[in-house]
LUMFI-792368 format. One record per residue (C-alpha): residue number from 1; residue in one letter; chain; x negated, y, z negated. Coordinates in nm, 2 decimals, always signed. Last residue first. Layout:
<gupas>
NUM	A	A	X	Y	Z
...
</gupas>
This chain:
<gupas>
410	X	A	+2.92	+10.25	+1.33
409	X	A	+2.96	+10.35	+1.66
408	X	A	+2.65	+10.34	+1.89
407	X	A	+2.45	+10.59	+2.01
406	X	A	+2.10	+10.47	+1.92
405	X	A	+2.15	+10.17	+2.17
404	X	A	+2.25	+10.41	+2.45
403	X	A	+1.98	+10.62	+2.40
402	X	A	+1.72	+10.28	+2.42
401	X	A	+1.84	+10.19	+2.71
400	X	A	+1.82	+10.54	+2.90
399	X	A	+1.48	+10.53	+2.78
398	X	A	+1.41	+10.23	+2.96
397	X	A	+1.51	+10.31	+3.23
396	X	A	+1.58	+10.69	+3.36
395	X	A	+1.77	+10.94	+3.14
394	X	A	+1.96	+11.24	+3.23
393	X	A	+2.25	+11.05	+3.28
392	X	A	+2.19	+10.97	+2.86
391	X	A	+2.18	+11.25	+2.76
390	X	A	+2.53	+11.47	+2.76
389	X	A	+2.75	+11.15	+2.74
388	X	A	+2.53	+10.92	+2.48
387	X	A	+2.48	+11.26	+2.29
386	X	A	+2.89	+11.35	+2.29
385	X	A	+2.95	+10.96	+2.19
384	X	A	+2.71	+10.96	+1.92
383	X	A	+2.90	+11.30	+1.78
382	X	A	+3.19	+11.11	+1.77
381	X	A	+3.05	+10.88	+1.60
380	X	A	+2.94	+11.08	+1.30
379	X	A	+3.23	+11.29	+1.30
378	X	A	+3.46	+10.95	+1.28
377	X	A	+3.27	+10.80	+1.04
376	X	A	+3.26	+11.11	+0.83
375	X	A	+3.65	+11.15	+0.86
374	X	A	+3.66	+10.78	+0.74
373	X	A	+3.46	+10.83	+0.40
372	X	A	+3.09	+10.74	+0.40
371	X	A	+2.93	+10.60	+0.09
370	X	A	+3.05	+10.24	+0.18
369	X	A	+2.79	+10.25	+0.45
368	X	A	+2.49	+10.31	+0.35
367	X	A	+2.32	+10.45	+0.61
366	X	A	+1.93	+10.43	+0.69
365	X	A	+1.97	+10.22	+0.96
364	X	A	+2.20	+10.47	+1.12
363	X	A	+1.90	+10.70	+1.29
362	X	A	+2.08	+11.01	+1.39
361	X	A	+2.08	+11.04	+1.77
360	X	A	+1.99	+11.36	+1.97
359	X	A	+2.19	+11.64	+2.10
358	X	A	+2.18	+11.99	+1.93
357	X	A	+2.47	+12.23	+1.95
356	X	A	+2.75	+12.11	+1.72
355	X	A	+2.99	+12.33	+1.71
354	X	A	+3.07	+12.51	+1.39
353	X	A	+3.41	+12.69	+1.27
352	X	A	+3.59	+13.03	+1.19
351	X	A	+3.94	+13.11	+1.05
350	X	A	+4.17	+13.39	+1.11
349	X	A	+4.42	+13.19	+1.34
348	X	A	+4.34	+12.79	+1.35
347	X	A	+4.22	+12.68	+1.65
346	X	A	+3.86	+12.76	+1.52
345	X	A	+3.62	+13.06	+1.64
344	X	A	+3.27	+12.98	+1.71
343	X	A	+2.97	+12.98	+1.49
342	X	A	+2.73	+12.78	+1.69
341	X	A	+2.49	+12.50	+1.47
340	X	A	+2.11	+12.39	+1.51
339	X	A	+2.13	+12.02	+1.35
338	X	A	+1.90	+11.91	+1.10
337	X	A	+1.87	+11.60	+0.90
336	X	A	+1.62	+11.57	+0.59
335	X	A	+1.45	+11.31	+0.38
334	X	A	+1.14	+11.27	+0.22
333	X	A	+0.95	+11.00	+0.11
332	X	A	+0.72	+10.87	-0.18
331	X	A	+0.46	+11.06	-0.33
330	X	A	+0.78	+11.35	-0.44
329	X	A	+1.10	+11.24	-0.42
328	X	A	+1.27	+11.48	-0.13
327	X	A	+1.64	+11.50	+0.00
326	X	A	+1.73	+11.74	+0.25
325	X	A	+2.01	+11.98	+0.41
324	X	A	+1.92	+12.08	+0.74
323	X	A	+2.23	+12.32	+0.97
322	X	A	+2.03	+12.53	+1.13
321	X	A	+2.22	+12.86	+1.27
320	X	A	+2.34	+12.99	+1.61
319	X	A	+2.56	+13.30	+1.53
318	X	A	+2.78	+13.38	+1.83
317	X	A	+3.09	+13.38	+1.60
316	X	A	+3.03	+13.54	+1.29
315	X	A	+2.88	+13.40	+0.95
314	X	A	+2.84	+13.64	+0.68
313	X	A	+2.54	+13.78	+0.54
312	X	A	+2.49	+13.76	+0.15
311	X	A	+2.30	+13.40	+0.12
310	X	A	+2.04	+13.43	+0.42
309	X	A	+1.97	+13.80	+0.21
308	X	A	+1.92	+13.65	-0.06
307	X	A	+2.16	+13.62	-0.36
306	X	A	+2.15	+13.29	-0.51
305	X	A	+2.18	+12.96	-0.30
304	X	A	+2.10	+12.91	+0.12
303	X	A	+2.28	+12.93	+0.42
302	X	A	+2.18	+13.13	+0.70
301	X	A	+2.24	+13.50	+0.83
300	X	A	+1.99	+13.76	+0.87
299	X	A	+1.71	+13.70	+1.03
298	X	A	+1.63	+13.45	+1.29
297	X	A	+1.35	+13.18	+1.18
296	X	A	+1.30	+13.03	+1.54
295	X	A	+1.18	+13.36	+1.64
294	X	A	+1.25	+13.42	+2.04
293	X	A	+1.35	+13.21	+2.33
292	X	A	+1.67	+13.23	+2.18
291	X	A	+1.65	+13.30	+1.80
290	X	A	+1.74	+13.08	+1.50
289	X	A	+1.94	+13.19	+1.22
288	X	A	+1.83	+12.99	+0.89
287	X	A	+1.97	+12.68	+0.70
286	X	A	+2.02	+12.49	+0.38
285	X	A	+1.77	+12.72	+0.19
284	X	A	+1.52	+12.49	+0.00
283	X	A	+1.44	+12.30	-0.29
282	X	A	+1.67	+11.97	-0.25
281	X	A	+1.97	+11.85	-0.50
280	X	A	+1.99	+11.54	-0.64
279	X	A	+2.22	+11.39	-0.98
278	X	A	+2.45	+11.21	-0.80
277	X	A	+2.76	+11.42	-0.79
276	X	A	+2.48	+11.69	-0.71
275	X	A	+2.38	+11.52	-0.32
274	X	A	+2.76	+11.52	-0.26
273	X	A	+2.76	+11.88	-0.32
272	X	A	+2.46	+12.01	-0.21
271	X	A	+2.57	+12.06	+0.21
270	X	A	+2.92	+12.21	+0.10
269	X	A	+2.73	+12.47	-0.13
268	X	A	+2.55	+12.66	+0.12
267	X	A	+2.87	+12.77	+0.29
266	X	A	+2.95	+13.03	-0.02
265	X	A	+2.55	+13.15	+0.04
264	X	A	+2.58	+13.17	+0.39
263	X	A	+2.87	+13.43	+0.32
262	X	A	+3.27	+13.39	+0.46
261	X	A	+3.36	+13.73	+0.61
260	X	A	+3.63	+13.55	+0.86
259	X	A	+3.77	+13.25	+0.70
258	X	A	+3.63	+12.91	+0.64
257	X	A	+3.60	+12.53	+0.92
256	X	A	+3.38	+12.36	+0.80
255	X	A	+3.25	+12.01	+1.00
254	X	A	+2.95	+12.07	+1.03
253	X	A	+2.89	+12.16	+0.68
252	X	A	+3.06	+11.85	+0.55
251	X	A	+2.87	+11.65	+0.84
250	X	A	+2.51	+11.78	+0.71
249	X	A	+2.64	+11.74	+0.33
248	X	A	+2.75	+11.38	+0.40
247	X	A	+2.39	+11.30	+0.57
246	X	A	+2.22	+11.44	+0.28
245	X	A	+2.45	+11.17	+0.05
244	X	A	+2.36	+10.91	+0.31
243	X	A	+1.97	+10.95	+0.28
242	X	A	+2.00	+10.96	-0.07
241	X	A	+2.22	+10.66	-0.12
240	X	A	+1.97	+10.45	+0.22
239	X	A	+1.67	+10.53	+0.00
238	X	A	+1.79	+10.41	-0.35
237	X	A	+1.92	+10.12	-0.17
236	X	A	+1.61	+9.97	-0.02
235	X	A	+1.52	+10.04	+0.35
234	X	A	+1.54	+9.79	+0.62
233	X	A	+1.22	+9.91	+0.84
232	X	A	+1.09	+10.15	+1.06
231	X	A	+1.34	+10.39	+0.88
230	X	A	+1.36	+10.74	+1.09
229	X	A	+1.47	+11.10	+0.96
228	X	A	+1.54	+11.34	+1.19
227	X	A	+1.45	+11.69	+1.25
226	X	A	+1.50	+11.97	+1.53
225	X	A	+1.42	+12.35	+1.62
224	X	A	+1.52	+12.42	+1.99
223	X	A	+1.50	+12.78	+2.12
222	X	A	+1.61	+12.89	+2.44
221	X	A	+1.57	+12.97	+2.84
220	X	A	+1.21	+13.06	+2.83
219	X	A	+1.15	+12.74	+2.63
218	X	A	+0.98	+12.74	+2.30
217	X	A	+0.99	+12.42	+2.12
216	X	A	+1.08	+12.23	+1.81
215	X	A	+1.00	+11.97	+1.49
214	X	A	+1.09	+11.82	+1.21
213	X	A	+1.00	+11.45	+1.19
212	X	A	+1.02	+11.28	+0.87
211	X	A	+0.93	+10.94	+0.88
210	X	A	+1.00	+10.61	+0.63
209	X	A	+0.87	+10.30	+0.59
208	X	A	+0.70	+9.99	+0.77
207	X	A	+0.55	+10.01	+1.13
206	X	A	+0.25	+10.20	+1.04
205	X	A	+0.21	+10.58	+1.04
204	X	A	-0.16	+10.68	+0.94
203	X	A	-0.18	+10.94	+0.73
202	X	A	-0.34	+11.30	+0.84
201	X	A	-0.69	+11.38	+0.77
200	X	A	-0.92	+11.52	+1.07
199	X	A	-0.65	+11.66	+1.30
198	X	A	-0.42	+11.79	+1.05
197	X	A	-0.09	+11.68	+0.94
196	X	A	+0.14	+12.00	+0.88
195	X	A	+0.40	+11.95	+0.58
194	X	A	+0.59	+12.26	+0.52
193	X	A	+0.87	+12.06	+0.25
192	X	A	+0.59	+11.81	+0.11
191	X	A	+0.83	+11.51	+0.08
190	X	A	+0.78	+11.39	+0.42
189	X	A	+0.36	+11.34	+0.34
188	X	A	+0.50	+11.08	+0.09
187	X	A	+0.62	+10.80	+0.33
186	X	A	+0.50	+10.96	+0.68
185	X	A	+0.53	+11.38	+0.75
184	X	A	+0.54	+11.49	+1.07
183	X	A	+0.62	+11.86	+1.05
182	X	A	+0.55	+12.00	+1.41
181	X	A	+0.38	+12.36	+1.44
180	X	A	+0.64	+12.62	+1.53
179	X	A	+0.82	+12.71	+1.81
178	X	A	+0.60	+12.50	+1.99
177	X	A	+0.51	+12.64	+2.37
176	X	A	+0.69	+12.82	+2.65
175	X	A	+0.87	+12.56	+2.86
174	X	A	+1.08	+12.63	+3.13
173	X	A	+1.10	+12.28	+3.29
172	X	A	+1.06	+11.99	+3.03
171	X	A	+0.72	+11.86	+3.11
170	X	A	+0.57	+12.05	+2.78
169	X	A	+0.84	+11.84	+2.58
168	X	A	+0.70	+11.53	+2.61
167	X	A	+0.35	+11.67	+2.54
166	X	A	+0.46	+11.87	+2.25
165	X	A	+0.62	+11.58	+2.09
164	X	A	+0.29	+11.37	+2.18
163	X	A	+0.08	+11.63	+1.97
162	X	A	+0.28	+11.57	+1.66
161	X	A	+0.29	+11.18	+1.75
160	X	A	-0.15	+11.22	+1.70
159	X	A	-0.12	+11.45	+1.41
158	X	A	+0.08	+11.19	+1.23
157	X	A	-0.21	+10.92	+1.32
156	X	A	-0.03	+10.60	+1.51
155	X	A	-0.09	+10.24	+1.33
154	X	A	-0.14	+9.96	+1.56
153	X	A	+0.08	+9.71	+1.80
152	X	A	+0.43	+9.73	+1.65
151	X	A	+0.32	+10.13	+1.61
150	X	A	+0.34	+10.22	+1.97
149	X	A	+0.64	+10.11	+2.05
148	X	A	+0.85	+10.30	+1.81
147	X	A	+0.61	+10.58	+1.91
146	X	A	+0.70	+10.60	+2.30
145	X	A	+1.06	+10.58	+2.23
144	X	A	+1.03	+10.81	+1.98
143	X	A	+0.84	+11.08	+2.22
142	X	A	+1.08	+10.98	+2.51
141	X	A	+1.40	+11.05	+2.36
140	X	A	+1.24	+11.40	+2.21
139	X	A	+1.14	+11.48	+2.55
138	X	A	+1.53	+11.41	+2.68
137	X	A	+1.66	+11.54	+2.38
136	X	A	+1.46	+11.88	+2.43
135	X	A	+1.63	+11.84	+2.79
134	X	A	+1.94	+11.86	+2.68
133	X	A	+1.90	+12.13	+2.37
132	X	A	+1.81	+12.37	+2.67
131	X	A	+2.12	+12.34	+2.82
130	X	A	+2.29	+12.38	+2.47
129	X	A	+2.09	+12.71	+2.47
128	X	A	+2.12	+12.80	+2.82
127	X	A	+2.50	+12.85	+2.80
126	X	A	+2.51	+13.01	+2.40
125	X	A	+2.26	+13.28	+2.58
124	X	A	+2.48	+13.36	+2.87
123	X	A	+2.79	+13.38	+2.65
122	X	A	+2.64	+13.62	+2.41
121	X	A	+2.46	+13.53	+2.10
120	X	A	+2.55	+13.72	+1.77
119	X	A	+2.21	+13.77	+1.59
118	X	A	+2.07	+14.04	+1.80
117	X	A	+2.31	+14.29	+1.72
116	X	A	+2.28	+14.24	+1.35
115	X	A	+1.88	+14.27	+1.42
114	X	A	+1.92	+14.52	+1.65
113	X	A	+2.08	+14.80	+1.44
112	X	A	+1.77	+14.76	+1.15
111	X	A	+1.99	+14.84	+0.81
110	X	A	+2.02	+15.20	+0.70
109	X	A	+1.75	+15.46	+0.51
108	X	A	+1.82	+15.82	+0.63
107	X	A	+1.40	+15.96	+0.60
106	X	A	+1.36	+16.31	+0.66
105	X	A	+1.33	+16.47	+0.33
104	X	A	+1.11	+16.22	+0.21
103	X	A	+0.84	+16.32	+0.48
102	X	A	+0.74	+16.02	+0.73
101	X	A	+0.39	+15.94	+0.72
100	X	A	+0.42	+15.69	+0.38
99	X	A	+0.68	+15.48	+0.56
98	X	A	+0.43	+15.45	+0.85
97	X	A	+0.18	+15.30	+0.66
96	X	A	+0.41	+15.09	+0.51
95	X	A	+0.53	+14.91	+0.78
94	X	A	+0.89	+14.85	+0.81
93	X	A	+1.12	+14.60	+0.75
92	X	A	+1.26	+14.61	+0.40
91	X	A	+1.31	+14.99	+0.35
90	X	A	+1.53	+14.98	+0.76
89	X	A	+1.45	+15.33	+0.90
88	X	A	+1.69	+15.58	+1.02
87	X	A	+1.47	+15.94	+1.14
86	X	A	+1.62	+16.26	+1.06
85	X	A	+1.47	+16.54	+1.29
84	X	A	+1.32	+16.86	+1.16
83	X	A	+0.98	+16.76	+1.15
82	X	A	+0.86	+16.45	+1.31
81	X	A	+0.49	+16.52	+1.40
80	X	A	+0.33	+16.24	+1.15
79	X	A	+0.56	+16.01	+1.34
78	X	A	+0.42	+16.06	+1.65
77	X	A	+0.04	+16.01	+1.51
76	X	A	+0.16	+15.69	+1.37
75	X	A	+0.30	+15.55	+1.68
74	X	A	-0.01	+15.67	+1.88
73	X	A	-0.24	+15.33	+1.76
72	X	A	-0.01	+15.11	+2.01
71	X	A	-0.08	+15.31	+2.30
70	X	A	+0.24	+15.48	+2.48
69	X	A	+0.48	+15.34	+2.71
68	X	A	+0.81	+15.53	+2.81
67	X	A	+1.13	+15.37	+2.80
66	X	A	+1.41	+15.58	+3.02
65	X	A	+1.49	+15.27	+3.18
64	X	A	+1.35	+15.34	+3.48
63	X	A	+1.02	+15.32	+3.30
62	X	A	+1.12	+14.98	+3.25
61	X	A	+1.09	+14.89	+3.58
60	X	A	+0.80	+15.09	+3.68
59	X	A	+0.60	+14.98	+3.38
58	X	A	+0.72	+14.59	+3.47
57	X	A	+0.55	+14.69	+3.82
56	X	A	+0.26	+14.83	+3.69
55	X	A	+0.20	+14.52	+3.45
54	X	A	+0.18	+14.52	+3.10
53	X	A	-0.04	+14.40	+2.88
52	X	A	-0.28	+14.65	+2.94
51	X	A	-0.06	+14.92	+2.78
50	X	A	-0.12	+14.78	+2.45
49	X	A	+0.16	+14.87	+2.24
48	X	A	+0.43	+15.16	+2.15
47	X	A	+0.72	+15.16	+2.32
46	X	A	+0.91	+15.47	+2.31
45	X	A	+1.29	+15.47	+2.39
44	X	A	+1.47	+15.73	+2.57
43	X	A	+1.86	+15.86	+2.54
42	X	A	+1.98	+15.90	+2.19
41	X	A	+1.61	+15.80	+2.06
40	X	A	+1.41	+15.49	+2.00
39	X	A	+1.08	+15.47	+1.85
38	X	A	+0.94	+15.11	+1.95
37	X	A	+0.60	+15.00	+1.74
36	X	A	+0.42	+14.65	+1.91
35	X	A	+0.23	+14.33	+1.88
34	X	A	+0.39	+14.12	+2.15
33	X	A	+0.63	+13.83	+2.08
32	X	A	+0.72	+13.45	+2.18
31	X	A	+0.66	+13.35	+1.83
30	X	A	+0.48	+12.98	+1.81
29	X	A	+0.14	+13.17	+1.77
28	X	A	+0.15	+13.54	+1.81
27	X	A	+0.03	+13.75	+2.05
26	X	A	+0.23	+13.55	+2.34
25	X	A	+0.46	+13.79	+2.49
24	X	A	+0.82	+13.86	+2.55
23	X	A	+1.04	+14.11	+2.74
22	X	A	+1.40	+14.21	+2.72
21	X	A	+1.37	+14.53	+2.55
20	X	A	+1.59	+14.51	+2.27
19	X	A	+1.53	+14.15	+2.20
18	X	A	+1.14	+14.21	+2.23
17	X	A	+1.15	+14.46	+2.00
16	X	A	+1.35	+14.28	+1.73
15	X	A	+1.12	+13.98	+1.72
14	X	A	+0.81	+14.25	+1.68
13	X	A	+0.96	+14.36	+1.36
12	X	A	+0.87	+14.76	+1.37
11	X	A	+1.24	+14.93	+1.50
10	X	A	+1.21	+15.35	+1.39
9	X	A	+1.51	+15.49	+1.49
8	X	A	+1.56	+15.84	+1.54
7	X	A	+1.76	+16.14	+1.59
6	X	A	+1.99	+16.00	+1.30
5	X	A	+2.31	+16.12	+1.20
4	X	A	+2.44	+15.81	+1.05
3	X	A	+2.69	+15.80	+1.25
2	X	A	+2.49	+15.89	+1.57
1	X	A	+2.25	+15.64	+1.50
</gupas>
């Protein structure tokens, strides 16, 4: 602020508030966040919000802080008696309402500080999220185990293995909630990118096909956001190319290792390029920043096409990103593997690299195995063994039977 020769800094994205401040809340669905302003200054911050959802002794604590608490509706009003000072606010964040308060003349426009800050996890985050990624396999190992079963005796509704995900996953200690409402799309449903079953009218999943599961939870210790792909039974060969060819671009990203300064939108290409030599390609941004035990869409980095914003910000280490390229044929299946990934640095000098930060088997029956080159194979097991190792001691029988079957080599 001082740089830029602001007084001021006007923060209205509610993720960004909570990050600064440490705290959380539960006004929105999936998003553990508070509806809120925060006016920060050189040496005070403002919060702006209900003061009812605080308690006297979080007041007193933060209060010692140098962060007063003022009613949500008095962040315009303070705004409105800005004079003299220059206030930094980020054009593609904030409200419009309080754009239009603030004078012309006062107004240094300049990216939101947190959100860059926010994005590079520190060493006590990365810890909890791959602990947290543990026990979301263990709920996740459970909810398969339980619907593979379930479907050799009758058909399971999608919205009824959406609710047993959260189930599984609401007796894992810490948790929070969804961090978003889980995609369970059967046969065509897979190929509609945002798919939500509902309660009333969702497909029945039988034991024949193909399922797309992408789904995640809040856990006051991190952020879990997770698909896979599953073949009940022998798939034909047009299935098992595209489901290879996404696999190839998952490992290819993976398994990059790029220079400092390297965009989203340069790494974006190593997912698509194995789908293109055949013809495919998939509608959607390859990735998205994730945040712990906040927003599981994480501004700014990612990897996506064109010029967005995902595409323009580079990776740095601390990043935790989703690695889910996808394959889709519309009224017939879809396809798509993600992977949450950690930018780290690599043993080579200069250069950056992903670690693998999610643990939970890729179904293999969908594989076609000539497609896959010997580094792939390699990766691919490899990354069975670190599951089996990580997951499976936290398994009782017969779960911890039916991890160690989904872990083997190819």
């Amino acid at each position: 602020m001082r740089e830029k020769e602001a007084g001021l800094h006007i923060i209205s994205t509610l993720d960004d508030i909570a990050w600064l401040l440490n705290l959380r809340g539960s006004d929105v669905d999936c998003n553990p966040v508070f509806v809120a302003y925060c006016l920060v200054e050189h040496e005070s911050v403002t919060l702006y919000t209900d003061p009812q959802k605080l308690t006297e002794e979080l007041k007193t604590t933060l209060a010692k802080d140098k962060v007063r608490i003022e009613p949500y509706s008095e962040a315009a009003n303070r705004l409105k008696d800005i004079k003299d000072e220059k206030i930094l606010i980020d054009r593609s964040t904030i409200n419009a309402q309080l754009h239009d308060i603030l004078k012309p003349e006062a107004i240094i426009a300049g990216p939101l500080i947190t959100r860059h800050l926010k994005a590079i996890k520190n060493e006590t985050e990365i810890s909890h999220f791959k602990a947290v990624h543990k026990k979301d396999a263990v709920a996740l190992t459970h909810a398969f185990y339980w619907l593979e079963k379930a479907v050799l005796k009758s058909p399971v509704s999608e919205y009824t293995f959406a609710k047993k995900l959260e189930e599984c996953r609401r007796l894992q200690p810490h948790y929070f909630g969804e961090s978003f409402s889980a995609i369970v799309g059967y046969k065509g449903n897979g190929a509609i990118i945002h798919y939500r079953p509902d309660k009333d009218d969702s497909a029945m999943i039988e034991n024949d096909g193909i399922l797309l599961v992408d789904s995640g939870g809040q856990y006051m210790d991190g952020t879990t956001d997770i698909t896979r792909t599953i073949s009940f039974t022998p798939p034909p060969p047009e299935q098992k190319n595209s489901y290879t060819r996404v696999l190839k671009g998952h490992i290819a990203l993976a398994m990059a290792v790029f220079p400092e300064g390297t965009s989203g939108g340069q790494l974006d290409a190593l997912a698509r390029h194995s789908l293109w030599a055949d013809g495919l390609n998939y509608g959607h941004g390859t990735g998205h920043g994730v945040g712990f035990f906040l927003n599981v869409h994480e501004p700014p980095q990612g990897f996506a096409p064109g010029t967005s914003g995902r595409a323009a910000s580079v990776q740095k280490p601390g990043m935790v990103t989703s690695n889910e390229p996808g394959h889709y044929v519309a009224d017939a299946y879809g396809i798509r593997i993600e992977n949450l990934v950690l930018t780290i640095k690599s043993d080579k000098a200069g250069l950056l690299a992903f670690e693998t930060i999610t643990y939970f088997p890729i179904d293999t029956t969908l594989i076609e195995r000539s497609l896959l080159s010997q580094e792939e194979v390699s990766w691919l097991n490899d990354y069975h063994a670190d599951v089996h190792d990580k997951i499976v001691p936290m398994l009782k029988e017969p779960y911890k039977a039916w991890m160690v079957e989904k872990c083997k080599p190819i």
